[in-house]
C-alpha positions in Angstrom: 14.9 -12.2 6.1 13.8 -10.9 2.6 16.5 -10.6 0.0 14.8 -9.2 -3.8 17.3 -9.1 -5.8 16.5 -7.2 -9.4 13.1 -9.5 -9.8 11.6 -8.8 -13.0 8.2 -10.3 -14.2 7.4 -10.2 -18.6 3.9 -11.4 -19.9 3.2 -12.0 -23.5 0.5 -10.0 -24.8 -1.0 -10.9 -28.4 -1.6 -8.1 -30.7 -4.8 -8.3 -32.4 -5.5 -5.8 -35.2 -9.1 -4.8 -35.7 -11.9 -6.7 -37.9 -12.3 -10.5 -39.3 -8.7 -10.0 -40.7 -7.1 -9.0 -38.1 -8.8 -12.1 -35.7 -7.7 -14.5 -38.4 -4.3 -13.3 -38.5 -3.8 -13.8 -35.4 -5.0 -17.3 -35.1 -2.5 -18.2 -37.4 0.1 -15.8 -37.2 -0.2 -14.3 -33.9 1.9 -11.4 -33.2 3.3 -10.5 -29.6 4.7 -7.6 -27.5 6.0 -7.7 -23.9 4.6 -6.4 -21.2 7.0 -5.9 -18.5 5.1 -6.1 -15.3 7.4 -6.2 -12.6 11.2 -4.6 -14.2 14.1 -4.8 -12.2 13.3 -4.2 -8.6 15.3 -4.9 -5.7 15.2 -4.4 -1.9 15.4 -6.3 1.4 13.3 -6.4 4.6 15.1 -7.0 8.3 13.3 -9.7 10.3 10.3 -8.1 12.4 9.7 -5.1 10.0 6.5 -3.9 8.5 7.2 -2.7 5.3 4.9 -0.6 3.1 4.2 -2.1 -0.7 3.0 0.6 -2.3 2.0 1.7 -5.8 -1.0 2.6 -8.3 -3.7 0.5 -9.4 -1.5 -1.3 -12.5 1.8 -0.3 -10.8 3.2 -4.2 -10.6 2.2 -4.7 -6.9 0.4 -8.0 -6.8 2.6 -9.5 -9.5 5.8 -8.8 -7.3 3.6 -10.2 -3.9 2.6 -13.4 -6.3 6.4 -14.3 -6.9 7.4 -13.6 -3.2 4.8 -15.9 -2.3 5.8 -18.6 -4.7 2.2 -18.2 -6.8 4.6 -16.8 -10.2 7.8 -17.5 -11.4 10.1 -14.6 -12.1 11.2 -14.3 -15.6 14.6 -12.8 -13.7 16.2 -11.9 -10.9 15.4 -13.7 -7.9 13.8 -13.8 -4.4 15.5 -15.4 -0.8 12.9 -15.6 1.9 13.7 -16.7 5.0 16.4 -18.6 3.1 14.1 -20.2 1.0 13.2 -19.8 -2.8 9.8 -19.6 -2.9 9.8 -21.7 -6.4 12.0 -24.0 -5.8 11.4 -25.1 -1.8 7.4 -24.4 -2.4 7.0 -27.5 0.5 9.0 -26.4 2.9 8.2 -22.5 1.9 4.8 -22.3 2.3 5.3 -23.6 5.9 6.8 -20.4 6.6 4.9 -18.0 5.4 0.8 -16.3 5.9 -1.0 -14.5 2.7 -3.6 -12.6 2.9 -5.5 -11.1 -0.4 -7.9 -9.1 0.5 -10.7 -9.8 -2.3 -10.1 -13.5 -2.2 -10.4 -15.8 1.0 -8.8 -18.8 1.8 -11.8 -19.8 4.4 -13.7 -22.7 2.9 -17.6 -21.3 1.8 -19.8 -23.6 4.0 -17.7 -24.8 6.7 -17.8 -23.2 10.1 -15.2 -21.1 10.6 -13.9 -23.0 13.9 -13.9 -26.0 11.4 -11.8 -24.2 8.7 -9.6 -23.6 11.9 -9.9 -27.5 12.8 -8.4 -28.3 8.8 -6.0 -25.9 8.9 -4.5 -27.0 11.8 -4.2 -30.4 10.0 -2.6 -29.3 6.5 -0.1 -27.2 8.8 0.3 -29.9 11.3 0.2 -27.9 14.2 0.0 -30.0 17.4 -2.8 -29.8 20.1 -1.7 -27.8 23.0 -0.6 -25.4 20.1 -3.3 -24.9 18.6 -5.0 -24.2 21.8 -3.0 -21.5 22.9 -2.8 -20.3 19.1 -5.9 -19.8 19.1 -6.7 -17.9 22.6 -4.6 -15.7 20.8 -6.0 -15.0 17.9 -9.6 -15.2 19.4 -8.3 -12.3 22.2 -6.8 -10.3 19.4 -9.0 -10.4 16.6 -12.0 -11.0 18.8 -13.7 -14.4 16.6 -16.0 -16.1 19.7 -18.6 -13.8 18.1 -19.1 -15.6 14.8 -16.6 -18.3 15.0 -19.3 -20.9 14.9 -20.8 -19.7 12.0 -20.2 -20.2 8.0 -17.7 -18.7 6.6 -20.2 -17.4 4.2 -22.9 -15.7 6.5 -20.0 -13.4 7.5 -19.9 -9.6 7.3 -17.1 -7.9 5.1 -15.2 -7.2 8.5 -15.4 -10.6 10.4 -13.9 -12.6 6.9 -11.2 -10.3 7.3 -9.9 -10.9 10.5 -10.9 -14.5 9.7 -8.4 -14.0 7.0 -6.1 -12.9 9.0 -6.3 -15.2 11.9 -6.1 -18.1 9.5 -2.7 -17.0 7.7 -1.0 -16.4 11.5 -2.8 -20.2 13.2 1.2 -21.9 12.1 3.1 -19.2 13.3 4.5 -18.0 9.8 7.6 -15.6 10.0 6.5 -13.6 7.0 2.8 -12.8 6.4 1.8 -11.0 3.3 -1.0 -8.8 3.8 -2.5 -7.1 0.3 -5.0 -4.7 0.8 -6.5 -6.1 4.5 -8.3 -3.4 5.3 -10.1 -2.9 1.8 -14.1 -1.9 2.2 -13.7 -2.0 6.1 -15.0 0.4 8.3 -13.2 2.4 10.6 -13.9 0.2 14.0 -13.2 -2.6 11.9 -9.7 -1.2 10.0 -8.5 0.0 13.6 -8.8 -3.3 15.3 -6.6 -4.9 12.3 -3.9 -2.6 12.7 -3.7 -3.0 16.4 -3.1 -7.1 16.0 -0.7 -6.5 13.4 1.0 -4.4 15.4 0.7 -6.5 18.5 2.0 -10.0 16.6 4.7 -7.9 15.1 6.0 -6.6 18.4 5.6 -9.9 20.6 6.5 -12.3 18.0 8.6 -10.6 15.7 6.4 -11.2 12.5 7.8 -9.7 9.4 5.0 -8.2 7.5 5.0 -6.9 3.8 2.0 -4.6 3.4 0.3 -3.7 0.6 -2.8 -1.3 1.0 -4.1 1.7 -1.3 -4.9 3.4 2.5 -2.3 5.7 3.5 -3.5 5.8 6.8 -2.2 1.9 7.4 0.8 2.9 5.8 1.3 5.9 8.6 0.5 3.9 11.8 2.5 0.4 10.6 5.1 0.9 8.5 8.5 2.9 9.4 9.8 2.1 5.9 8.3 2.0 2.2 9.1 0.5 -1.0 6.9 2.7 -3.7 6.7 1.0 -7.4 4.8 2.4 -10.6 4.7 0.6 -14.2 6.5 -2.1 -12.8 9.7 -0.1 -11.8 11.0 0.8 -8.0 10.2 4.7 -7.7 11.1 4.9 -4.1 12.4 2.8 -1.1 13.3 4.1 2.7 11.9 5.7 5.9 8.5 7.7 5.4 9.9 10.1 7.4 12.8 10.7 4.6 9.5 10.9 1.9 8.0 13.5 3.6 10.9 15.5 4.6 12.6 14.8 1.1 9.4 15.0 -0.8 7.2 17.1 1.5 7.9 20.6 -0.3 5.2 21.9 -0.7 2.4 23.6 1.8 -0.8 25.1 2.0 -1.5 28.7 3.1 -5.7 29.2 3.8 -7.1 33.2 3.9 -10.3 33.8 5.2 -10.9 37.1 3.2 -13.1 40.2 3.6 -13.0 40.4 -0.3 -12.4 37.9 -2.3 -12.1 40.4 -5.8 -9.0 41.7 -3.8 -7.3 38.4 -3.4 -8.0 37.5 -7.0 -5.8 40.5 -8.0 -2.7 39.1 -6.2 0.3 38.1 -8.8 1.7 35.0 -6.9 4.2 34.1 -10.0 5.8 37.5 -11.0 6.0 38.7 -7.4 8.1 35.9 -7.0 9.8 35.1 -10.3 8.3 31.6 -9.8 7.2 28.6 -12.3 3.4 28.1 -12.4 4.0 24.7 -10.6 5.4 26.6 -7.7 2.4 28.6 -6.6 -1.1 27.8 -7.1 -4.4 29.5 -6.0 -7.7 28.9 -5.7 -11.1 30.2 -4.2 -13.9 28.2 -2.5 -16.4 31.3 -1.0 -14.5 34.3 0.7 -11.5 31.5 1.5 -8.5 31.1 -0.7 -5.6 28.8 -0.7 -2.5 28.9 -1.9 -0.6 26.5 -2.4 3.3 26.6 -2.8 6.8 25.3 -3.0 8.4 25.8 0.2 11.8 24.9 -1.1 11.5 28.2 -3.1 9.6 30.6 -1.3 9.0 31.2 2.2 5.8 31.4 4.3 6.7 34.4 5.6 7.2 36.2 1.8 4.0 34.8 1.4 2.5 36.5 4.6 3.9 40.1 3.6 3.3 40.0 0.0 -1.0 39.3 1.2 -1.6 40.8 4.1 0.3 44.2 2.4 -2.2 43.9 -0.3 -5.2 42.3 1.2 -8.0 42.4 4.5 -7.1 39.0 6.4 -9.5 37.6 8.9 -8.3 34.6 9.3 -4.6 32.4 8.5 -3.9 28.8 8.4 -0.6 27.1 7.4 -0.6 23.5 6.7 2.2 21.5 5.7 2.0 18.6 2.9 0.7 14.9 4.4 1.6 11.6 3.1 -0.9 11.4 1.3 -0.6 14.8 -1.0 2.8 13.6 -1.7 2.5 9.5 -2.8 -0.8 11.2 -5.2 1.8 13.9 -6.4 4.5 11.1 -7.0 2.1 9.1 -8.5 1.2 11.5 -10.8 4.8 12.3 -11.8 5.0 16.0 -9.8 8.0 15.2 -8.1 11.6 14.3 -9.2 12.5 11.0 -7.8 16.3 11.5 -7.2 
């Protein structure tokens, strides 16, 4: 359905040297550098999967969404969508797909939302009895008799968003892009997203590429992820192979009767271990540890404290998604 094939995006950045000299120079003698904001990336998404876009603020994410979507042209490399090329076929492309961008709507301001519906349906040329059942659908789903009749511009946060989303899905695209759809929502409001997307994926078989800095839509849509960071690919597969792959490290919790006795504990020479490996840290009479599974075990851990130390209370807790995407983002773990 998707074929990305080592896309790469360069933007030319003038270099302006500081001070009346430096802004006249580069009037007239402007010098450049490239900024490569998408390099080399390349994956491909099976018709009817959510996949997870994922990356820092910066990372190259909405550049690489903006070429999918036909918005940019690559510098190189290339993109096949549903057999299209998003440049090239834009007419017959755009037919096929649904975007979504969060922080911008594609709802006109101070038309009535079942209007914007009414145009829609008009630009897509969707027929009549289509359009009808298209919409029972959309307005069982993403429940929009409640403000449907209103302006686009009296609505809350919430209902432009599934607005939004009913809007991108009224032609019955078979890609949608979604970037950052759940963005300021609340949690009422985030859940009933998730449960249309998940319902048009399963009954219509609705490829979706998701991008979203909430790692809880990542954990309850997507079975596979494509992580980027400074424009390069840093991870693509199952989540389930990140966190088992990636998902070293775990948390041990001790409810202590003295904390001066806890803080006397030597974690690192015990255990010949790096600094990186083993961690403590204090928060009232509880302290955590937190350590490299790979390298030592829970229960070393357990004998080495409770030999030393008054425990009234344990707690093991393994690593979640989201400790691991902030410890990949921040370059703590090796990327094989």
């Amino acid at each position: 359905m998707i074929h990305v094939e080592h896309l790469c995006k360069d933007f030319k950045k003038t270099i302006k040297n500081p001070g009346l000299k430096g802004s006249v120079q580069a009037l007239f003698k402007p010098k450049y550098e490239i900024i490569k904001a998408v390099n080399d990336i390349s994956f491909h998404v099976p018709k009817g999967e959510i996949l997870g876009f994922i990356g820092p603020n910066g990372a190259g994410k909405s550049t690489a969404i903006k070429m999918l979507t036909g918005i940019l042209t690559p510098t190189s490399g290339s993109c096949i969508i549903n057999g299209c090329n998003p440049q090239k076929q834009r007419t017959t492309y755009v037919k096929e797909i649904g975007v979504v961008f969060g922080q911008r709507t594609q709802l006109w301001w101070d038309l009535p939302l079942v209007e914007t519906y009414a145009v829609l349906k008009e630009i897509y040329e969707v027929s009549d009895s289509d359009f009808k059942s298209r919409m029972d659908f959309l307005n069982e789903i993403l429940d929009l008799p409640e403000f449907i009749k209103s302006p686009v511009r009296t609505l809350s946060l919430g209902q432009r968003m599934r607005a939004d989303i009913a809007a991108s899905l009224l032609h019955r695209p078979k890609v949608v892009f979604l970037d950052e759809p759940t963005i300021g929502l609340d949690v009422v409001v985030k859940d009933n997203i998730r449960k249309a997307i998940n319902k048009i994926n399963r009954e219509e078989g609705t490829t979706f590429i998701l991008t979203t800095h909430d790692i809880s839509d990542i954990e309850l849509l997507c079975e596979r992820i494509v992580m980027i960071d400074k424009g390069k690919k840093m991870f693509e597969g199952p989540l389930k192979t990140l966190k088992t792959t990636y998902g070293q490290t775990r948390s041990m919790t001790f409810e202590v009767d003295n904390p001066k006795s806890f803080a006397t504990l030597k974690y690192c020479e015990q255990f010949n271990a790096d600094p990186d490996d083993i961690t403590t840290s204090f928060e009232g009479n509880v302290a955590t540890v937190n350590f490299n599974s790979h390298k030592i075990s829970v229960g070393d851990i357990l004998n080495y404290t409770l030999s030393t130390v008054n425990i009234s209370d344990i707690n093991v807790k393994d690593s979640d998604i989201e400790e691991i995407v902030r410890r990949l983002y921040k370059g703590g773990v090796a990327i094989e």
